[in-house]
C-alpha positions in Angstrom: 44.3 325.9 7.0 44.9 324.5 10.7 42.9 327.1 12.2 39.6 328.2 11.8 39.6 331.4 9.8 37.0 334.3 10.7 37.2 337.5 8.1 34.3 339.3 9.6 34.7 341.8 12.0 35.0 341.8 16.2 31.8 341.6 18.3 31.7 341.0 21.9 31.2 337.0 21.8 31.6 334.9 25.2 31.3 331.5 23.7 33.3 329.8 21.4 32.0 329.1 18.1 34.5 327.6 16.4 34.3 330.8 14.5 37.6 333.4 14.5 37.4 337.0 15.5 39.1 339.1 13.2 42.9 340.2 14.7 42.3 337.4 17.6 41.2 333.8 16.5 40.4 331.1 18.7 41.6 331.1 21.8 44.6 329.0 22.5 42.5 327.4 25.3 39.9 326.7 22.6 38.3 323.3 22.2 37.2 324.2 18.5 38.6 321.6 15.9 41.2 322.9 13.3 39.7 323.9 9.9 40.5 321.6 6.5 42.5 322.5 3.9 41.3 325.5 1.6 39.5 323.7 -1.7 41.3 324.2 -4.4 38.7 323.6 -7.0 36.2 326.0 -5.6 39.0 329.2 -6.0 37.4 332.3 -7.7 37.6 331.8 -11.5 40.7 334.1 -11.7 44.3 334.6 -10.7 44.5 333.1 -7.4 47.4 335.5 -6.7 45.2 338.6 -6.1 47.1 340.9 -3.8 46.2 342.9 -0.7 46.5 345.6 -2.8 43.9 344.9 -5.3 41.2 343.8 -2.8 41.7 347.4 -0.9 41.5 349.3 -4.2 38.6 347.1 -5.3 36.2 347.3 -2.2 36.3 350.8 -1.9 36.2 351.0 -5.3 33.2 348.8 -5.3 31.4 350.9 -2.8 32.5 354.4 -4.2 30.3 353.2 -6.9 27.3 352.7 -4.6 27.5 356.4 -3.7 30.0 356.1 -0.4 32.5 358.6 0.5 36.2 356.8 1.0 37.4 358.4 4.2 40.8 358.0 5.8 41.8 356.1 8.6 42.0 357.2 11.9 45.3 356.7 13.8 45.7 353.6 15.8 45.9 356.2 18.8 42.4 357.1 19.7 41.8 360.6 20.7 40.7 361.3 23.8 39.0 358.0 24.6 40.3 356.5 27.8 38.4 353.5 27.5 40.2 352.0 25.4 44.0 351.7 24.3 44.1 351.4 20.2 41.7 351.8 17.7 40.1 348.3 17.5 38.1 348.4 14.5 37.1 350.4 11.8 33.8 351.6 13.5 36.0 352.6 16.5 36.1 356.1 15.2 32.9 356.5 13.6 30.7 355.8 16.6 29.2 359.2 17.5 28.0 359.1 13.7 26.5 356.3 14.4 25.2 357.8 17.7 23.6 360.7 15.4 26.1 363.4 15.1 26.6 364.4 10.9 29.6 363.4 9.4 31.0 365.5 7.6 31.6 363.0 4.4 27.9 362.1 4.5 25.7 359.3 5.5 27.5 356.8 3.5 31.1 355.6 4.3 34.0 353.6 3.7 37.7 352.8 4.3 40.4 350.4 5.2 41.4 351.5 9.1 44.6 350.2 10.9 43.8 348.3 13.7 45.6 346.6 16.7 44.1 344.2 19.3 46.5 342.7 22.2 44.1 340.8 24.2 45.3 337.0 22.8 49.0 338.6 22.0 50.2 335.5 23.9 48.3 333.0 20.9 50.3 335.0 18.3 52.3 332.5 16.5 49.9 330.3 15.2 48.2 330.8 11.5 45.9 333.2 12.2 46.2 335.6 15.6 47.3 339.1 14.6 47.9 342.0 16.7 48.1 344.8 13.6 45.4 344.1 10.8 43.7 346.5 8.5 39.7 346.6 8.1 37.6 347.1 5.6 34.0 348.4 6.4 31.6 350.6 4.5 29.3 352.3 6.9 25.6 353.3 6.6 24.6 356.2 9.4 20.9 356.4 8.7 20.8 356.0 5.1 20.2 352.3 3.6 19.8 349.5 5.9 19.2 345.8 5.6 18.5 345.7 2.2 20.7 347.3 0.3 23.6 346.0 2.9 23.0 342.8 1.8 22.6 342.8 -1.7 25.9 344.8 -2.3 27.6 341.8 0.3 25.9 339.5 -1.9 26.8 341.1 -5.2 30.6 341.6 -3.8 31.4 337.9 -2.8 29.5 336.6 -5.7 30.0 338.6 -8.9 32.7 337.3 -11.4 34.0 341.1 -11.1 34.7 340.8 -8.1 35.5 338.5 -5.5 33.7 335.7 -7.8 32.5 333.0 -5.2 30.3 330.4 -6.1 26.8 331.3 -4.8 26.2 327.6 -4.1 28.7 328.3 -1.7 27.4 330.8 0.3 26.1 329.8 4.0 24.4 332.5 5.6 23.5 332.7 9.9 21.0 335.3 10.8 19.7 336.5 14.8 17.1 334.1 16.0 15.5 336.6 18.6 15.7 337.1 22.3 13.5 338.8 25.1 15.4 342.0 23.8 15.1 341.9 20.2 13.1 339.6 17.7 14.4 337.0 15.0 15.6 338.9 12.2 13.0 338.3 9.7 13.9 340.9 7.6 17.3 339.7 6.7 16.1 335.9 6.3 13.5 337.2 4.3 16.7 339.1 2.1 18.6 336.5 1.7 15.7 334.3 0.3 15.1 336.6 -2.3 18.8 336.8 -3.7 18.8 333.0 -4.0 20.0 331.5 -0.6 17.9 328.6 0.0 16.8 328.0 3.8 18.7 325.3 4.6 21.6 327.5 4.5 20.5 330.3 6.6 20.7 329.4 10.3 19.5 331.2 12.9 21.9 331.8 15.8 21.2 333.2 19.5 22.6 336.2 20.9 26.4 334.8 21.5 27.0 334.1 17.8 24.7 337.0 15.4 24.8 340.1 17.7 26.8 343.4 17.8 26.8 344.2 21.9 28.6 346.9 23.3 31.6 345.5 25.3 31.2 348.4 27.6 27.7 348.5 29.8 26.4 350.5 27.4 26.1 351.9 23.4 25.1 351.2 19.9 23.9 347.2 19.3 21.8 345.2 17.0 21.8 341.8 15.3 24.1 340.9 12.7 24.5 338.3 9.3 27.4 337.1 8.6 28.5 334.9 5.6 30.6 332.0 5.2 32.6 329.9 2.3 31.9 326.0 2.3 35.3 324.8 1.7 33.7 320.9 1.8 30.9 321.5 -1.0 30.9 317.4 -1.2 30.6 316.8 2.1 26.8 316.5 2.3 25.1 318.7 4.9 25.9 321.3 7.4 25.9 324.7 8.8 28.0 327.8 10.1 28.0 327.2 13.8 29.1 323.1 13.8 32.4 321.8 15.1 34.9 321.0 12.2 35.5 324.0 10.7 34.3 323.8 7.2 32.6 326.9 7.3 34.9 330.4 7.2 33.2 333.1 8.1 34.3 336.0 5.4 32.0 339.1 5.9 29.7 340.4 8.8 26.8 342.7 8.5 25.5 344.7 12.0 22.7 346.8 11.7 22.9 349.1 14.6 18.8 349.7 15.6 19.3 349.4 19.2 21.0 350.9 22.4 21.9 349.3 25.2 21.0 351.5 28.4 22.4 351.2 32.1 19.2 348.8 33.3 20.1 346.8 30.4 17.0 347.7 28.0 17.2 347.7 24.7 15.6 351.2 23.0 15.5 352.1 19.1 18.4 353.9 17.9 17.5 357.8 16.5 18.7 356.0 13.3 19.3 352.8 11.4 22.8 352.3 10.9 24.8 349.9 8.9 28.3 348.9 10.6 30.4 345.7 7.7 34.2 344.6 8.7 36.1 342.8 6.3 39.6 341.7 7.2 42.7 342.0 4.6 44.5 339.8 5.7 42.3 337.1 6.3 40.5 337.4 2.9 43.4 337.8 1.3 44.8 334.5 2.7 41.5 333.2 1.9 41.3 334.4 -1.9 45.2 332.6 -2.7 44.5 329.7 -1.0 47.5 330.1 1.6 47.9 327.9 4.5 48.7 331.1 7.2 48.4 335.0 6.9 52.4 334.7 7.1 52.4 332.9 3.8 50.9 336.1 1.7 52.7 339.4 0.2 52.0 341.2 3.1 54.3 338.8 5.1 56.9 337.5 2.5 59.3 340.6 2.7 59.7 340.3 6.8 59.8 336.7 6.4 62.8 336.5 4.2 64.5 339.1 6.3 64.4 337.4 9.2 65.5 333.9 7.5 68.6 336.2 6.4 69.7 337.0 9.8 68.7 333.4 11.3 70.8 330.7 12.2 67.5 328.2 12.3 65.2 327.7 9.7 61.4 328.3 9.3 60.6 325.0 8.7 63.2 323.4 11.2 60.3 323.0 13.5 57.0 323.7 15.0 59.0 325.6 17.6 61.3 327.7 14.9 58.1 328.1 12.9 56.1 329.8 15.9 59.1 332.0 16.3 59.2 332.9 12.8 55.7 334.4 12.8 55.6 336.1 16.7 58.8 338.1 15.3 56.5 339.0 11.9 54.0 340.0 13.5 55.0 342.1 16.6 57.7 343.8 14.7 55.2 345.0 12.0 52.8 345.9 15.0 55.8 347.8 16.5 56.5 349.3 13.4 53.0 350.6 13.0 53.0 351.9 16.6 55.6 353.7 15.9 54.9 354.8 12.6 51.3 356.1 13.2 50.3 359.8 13.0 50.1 360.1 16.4 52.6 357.4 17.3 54.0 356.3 20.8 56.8 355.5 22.6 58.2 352.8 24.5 56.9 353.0 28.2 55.9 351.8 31.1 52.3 352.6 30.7 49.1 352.3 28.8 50.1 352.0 24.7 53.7 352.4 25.3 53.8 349.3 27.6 52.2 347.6 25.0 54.8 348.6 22.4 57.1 347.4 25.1 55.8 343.9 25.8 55.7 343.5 21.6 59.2 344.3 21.3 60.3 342.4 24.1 58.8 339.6 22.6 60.1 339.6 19.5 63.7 340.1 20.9 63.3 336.7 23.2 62.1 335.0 20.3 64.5 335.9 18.0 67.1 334.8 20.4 65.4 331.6 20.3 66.6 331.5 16.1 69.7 333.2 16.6 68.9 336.1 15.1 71.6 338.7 16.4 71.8 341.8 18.7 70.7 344.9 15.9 68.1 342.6 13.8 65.0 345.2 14.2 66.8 347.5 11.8 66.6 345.5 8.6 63.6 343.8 9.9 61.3 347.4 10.5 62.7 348.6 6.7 61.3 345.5 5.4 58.1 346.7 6.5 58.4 350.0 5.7 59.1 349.1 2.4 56.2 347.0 1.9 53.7 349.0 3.1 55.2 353.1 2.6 52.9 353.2 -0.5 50.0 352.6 1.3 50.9 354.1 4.8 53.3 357.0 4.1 53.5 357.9 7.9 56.0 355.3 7.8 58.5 356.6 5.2 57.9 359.8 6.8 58.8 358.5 10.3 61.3 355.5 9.0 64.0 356.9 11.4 62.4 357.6 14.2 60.9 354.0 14.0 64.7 352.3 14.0 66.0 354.7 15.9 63.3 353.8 18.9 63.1 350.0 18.5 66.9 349.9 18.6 67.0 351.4 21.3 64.6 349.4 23.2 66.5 346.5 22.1 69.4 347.4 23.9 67.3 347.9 26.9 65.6 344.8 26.7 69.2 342.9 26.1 70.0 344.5 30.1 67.1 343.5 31.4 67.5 339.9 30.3 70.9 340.1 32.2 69.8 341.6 35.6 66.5 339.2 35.1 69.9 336.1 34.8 71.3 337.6 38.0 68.5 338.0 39.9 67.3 334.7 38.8 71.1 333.1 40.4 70.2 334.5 43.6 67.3 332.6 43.6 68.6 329.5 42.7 71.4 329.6 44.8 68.9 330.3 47.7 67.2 327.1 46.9 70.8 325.3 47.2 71.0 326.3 50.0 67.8 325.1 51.6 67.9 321.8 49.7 64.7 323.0 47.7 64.5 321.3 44.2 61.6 323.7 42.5 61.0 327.2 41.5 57.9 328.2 42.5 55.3 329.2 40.1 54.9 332.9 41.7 58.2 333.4 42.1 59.0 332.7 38.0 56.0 334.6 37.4 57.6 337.5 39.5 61.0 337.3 37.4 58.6 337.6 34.0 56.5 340.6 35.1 59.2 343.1 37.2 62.0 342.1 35.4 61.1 340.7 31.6 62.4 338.2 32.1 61.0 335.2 30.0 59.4 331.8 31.2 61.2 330.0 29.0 64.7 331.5 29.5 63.8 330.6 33.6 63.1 327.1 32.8 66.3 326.4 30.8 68.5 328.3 33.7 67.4 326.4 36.4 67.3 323.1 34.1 71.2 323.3 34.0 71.1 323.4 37.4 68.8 320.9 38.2 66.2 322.6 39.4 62.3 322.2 38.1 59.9 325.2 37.6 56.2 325.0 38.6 54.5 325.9 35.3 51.3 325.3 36.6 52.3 327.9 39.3 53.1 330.3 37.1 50.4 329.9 34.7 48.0 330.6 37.5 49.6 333.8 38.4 49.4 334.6 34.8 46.1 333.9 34.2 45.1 336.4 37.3 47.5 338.7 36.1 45.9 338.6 32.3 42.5 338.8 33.9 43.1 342.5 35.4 45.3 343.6 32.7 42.3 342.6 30.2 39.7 344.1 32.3 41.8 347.6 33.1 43.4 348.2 29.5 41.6 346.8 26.6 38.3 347.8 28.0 35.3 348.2 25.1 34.6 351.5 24.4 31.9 353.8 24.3 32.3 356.6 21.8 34.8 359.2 20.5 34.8 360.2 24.2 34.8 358.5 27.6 31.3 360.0 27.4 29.4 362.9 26.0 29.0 364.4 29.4 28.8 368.4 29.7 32.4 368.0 31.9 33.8 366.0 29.5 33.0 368.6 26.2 34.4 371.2 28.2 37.9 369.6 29.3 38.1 368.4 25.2 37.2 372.4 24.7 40.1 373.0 26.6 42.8 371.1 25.2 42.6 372.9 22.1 43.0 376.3 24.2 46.0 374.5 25.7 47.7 373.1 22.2 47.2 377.1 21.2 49.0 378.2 24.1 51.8 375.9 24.6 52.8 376.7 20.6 52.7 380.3 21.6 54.8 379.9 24.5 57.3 377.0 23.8 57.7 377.3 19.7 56.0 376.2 16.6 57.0 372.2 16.9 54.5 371.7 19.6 52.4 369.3 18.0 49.9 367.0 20.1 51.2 363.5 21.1 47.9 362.4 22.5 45.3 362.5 25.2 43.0 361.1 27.7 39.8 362.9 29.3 37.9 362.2 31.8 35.1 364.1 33.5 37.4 365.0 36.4 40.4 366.0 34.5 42.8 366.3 31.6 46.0 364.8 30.2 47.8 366.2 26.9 50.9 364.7 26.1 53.0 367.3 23.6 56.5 367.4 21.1 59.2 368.9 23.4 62.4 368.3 24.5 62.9 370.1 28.1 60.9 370.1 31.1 59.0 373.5 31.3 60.0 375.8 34.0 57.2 377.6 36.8 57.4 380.6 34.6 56.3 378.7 31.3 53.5 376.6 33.6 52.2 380.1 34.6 52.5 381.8 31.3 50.5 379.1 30.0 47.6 379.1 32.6 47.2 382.6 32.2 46.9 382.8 28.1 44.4 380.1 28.3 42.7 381.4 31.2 43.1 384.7 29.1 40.8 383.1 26.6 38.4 381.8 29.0 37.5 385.4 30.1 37.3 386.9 26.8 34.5 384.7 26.2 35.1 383.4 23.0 33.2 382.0 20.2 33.7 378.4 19.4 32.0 377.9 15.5 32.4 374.5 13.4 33.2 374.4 9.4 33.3 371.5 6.9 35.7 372.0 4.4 38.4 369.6 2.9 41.7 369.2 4.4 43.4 371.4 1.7 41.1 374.1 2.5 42.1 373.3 6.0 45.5 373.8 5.3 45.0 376.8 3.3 43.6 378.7 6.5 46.6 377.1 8.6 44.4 374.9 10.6 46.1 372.7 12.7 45.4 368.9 11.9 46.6 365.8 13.9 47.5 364.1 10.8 47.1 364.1 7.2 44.1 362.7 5.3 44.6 360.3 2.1 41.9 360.6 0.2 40.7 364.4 0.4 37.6 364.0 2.6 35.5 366.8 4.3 36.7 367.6 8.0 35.1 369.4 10.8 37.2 372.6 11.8 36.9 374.1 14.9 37.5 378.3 15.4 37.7 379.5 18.9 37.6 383.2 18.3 40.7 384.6 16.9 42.2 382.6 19.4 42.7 378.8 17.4 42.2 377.0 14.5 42.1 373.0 14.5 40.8 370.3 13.0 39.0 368.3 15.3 36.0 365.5 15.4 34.8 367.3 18.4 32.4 367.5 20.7 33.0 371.1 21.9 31.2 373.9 24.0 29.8 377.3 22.4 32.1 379.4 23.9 35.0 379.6 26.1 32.9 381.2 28.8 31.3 377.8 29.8 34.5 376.3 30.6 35.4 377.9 33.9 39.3 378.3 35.0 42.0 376.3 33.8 44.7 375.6 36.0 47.6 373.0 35.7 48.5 370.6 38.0 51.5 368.6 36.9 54.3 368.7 34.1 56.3 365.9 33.1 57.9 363.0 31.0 55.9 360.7 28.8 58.7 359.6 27.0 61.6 360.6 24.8 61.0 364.0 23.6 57.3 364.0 24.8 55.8 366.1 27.9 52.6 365.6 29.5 50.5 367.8 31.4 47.2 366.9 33.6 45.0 369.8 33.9 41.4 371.0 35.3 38.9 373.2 35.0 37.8 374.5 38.3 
């Protein structure tokens, strides 16, 4: 395959195992060697082809028939988590359940959630990284545990009905116990019983079988994940060896501990079960394919951006790398855009990272000669392919072009102030009979102005000058450092925390949605938001900055509410009787699942995963501190309760 795949799910590793995480693969820095060839003889014993499709509609169907609800996915926009940019995985949503709040679906769940993960976006290219993937997981929150988990992961991968690998394939790693947590008898003890022999269960420490919390704190517990031997002739191994023979298809956490600020690890008020299966990656997997970019899920993109290209796929390692950055950040883009509570291109937090993936595709498609304009065919493609699983994205096919054509243009500008700029420089360097670029000075052209490495280093080739890549690498690397540590942080909940400040500023968004539709119009609709304990943002659909007089008339009907001491009651219902009662809802569910629905008083109604306070009177008095652009058509306030 000429990467090592991983189809399990993320956990918070810090050595390489020459084992993939889902959305982000090996690091390009990585000394892990590449993984064989798939083995064709040891295919499941049916049609090879098996879409992305059919594996969606068979694992939730497989697990509606253990007795789990089939939930929708949450946008890739989490709401009101600061912590963290995108919904990462599909457990991303779920974890105050598995904290011990009720869902309202029950204790047993499941769903295919859109993720994005941008930490390796720079690795993109080769056959596995990913920044947009979709995730299976079915999800126990103190219902069945270890054994059950198993045996249905066991009975899925195995059964001629399903995914229909040989059991003599099956390689098993277990938790081998720490001074926090002991070896995971339980599970080996499992796995014995279904038939997996011990010499193909290996124990692994911490790094390799063990959901942590990336933040300082959460949920955590040991995990058993389960891998393919594509080299059954090879005579003996195990998951965790150099070579890549082992790919890791399915990982099980059982969430039994919580990590606390002194670093102890306590017993979690309930067992919880937390699986991650990747479509892509299984699906690659299941037909045998040498790259993600060579299934369905890719081929329409693929062909539309060999239509508009004047270099071939297979022209070169070089063409072929440019091939799949365009795939894959224009299908990201597209999703970004696309998503309930979608974003736009910005300067800041998820619309700088919509940026960056546009901007990355446009310098690579240069690089094929894929003309000014090419997003618009490109993003249909993928709407195309994936509007009858994702809706949003028929619903919002215009506004999609419309945005990523427009950010085109912008990019095409910036690539010709970053050329005259980068003159000057050279010119300079003429003049003082200097023969090299330096490293932080290329770096400085990339991150004010755009402007690519690459597109420096052929410049100042022509006129004879030579770039310090190892300069600019360094700079990089320090760059990417503080970039990974202040925007993809790991999260901790629903919320930044569950803290009595934080309920109460959540409380009062909901007062502020209300009063902004009173006062501005009916298409207010919430574009997203970030809490902390010291304040509020809300970023809100409409077109003009609000006057003083709209800023005031605002304050006062939610601090109107505040005084009337209101109320605040939670429902469960479905979304259609949600609708019925004119509740307003963030986005729409697919499957017809029970949702909480919050009533302040008379005063709202809205469908919301909460937490909130018990009436408005706790809240204190609102008052607005600033109003302004987000982006196109979107305002922001930041607010707080004093």
């Amino acid at each position: 395959m000429g990467r090592y795949f991983a189809f399990g799910q993320f956990k918070n590793n810090s050595a390489c195992k020459c084992v993939n995480l889902i959305g982000i693969g090996i690091d390009s820095d990585s000394d892990c060697d590449p993984a064989p060839d798939w083995v064709a003889g040891d295919r499941p014993p049916w049609d090879t082809d098996m879409t992305a499709n059919e594996l969606r509609d068979m694992y939730l169907s497989f697990f509606r028939s253990k007795g789990h609800a089939v939930i929708s996915g949450a946008s890739l926009i989490p709401e009101n988590d600061p912590t963290v940019l995108f919904t990462t995985a599909g457990m991303h949503p779920l974890v105050p359940y598995l904290l011990g709040e009720k869902h309202p679906a029950g204790t047993r769940l499941c769903n295919v959630q859109k993720c994005i993960r941008t930490g390796d976006i720079d690795s993109v290219g080769d056959a596995s990284h990913l920044t947009f993937f979709e995730m299976m997981g079915n999800w126990s929150l103190g219902d069945y545990f270890k054994e059950e988990a198993i045996a249905w992961s066991y009975e899925f991968l195995t059964s001629r009905e399903y995914l229909g690998f040989k059991p003599e394939l099956l390689f098993v790693t277990v938790f081998e116990g720490d001074a926090n947590a002991p070896r995971d008898e339980q599970s080996i003890a499992i796995w014995k019983k279904l038939g997996i022999p011990e010499a193909r269960i290996t124990a692994l420490p911490k790094d390799d079988n063990w959901w942590g919390p990336a933040g300082k704190t959460g949920p955590c517990g040991p995990d058993t994940e389960m891998f393919i031997d594509t080299q059954p002739g090879a005579g003996a191994g195990r998951p965790g060896q150099p070579g890549g023979r082992f790919l890791e298809i399915w990982n099980d956490v059982f969430m039994q501990y919580e990590k606390k600020d002194d670093g102890s690890h306590v017993p979690l008020r309930q067992n919880n079960v937390d699986t991650g299966m990747g479509v892509e990656r299984t699906v690659t997997m299941l037909q045998g394919r040498a790259s993600v970019y060579d299934t369905e899920l890719f081929a329409p993109i693929m062909a539309a951006i060999g239509d508009g290209a004047s270099r071939r796929r297979d022209e070169n390692e070089d063409t072929q790398k440019a091939y799949r950055v365009i795939a894959d950040h224009v299908r990201s883009s597209v999703f970004i855009l696309g998503d309930e509570r979608g974003v736009a291109p910005g300067n800041l937090g998820q619309g700088y990272v919509l940026r960056r993936l546009i901007r990355r595709a446009v310098r690579y498609a240069r690089a094929i000669g894929l003309k000014e304009g090419f997003f618009k065919p490109l993003a249909e493609s993928v709407v195309e392919n994936y509007k009858g699983i994702y809706p949003e994205l028929a619903a919002r096919h215009e506004y999609i072009v419309m945005e990523l054509v427009a950010e085109e243009g912008k990019f095409e500008k910036t690539l010709d102030h970053g050329t005259a700029e980068l003159s000057k420089v050279i010119e300079n360097l003429k003049t003082h009979g200097q023969g090299t670029l330096s490293g932080r000075m290329a770096f400085r052209l990339y991150d004010t102005c755009g402007f690519p490495l690459e597109f420096t280093e052929e410049i100042c080739r022509e006129h004879g000058i030579a770039v310090d890549r190892e300069g600019f690498e360094k700079s990089f690397a320090q760059h990417r450092d503080v970039s990974r540590q202040g925007s993809e942080q790991a999260f901790k909940g629903g919320l930044a925390d569950n803290s009595e400040a934080t309920t109460r500023l959540h409380t009062a968004t909901h007062l502020l949605h209300k009063a902004l539709q009173t006062i501005l119009g009916d298409h207010v609709r919430q574009k997203g938001s970030n809490i902390t304990t010291e304040r509020l943002r809300f970023d809100f659909s409409h077109p003009d900055k609000m006057t003083p007089e709209q800023i005031k008339q605002v304050e006062d009907m939610v601090n109107k509410a505040i005084q009337d001491q209101l109320p605040i009651n939670m429902d469960v219902m479905t979304i259609e009787q949600a609708r019925e009662r004119n509740a307003m809802a963030l986005f729409n569910a697919k499957y017809g699942e029970q949702v909480k629905v919050y009533a302040i008083g008379g005063y709202s109604l809205e469908v919301c995963g909460g937490p909130h306070a018990k009436n408005t009177s706790e809240l204190g008095r609102f008052r607005i501190q600033k109003e302004e652009s987000s982006s196109a058509g979107v305002r922001r306030i930041r607010a707080v309760l004093e």
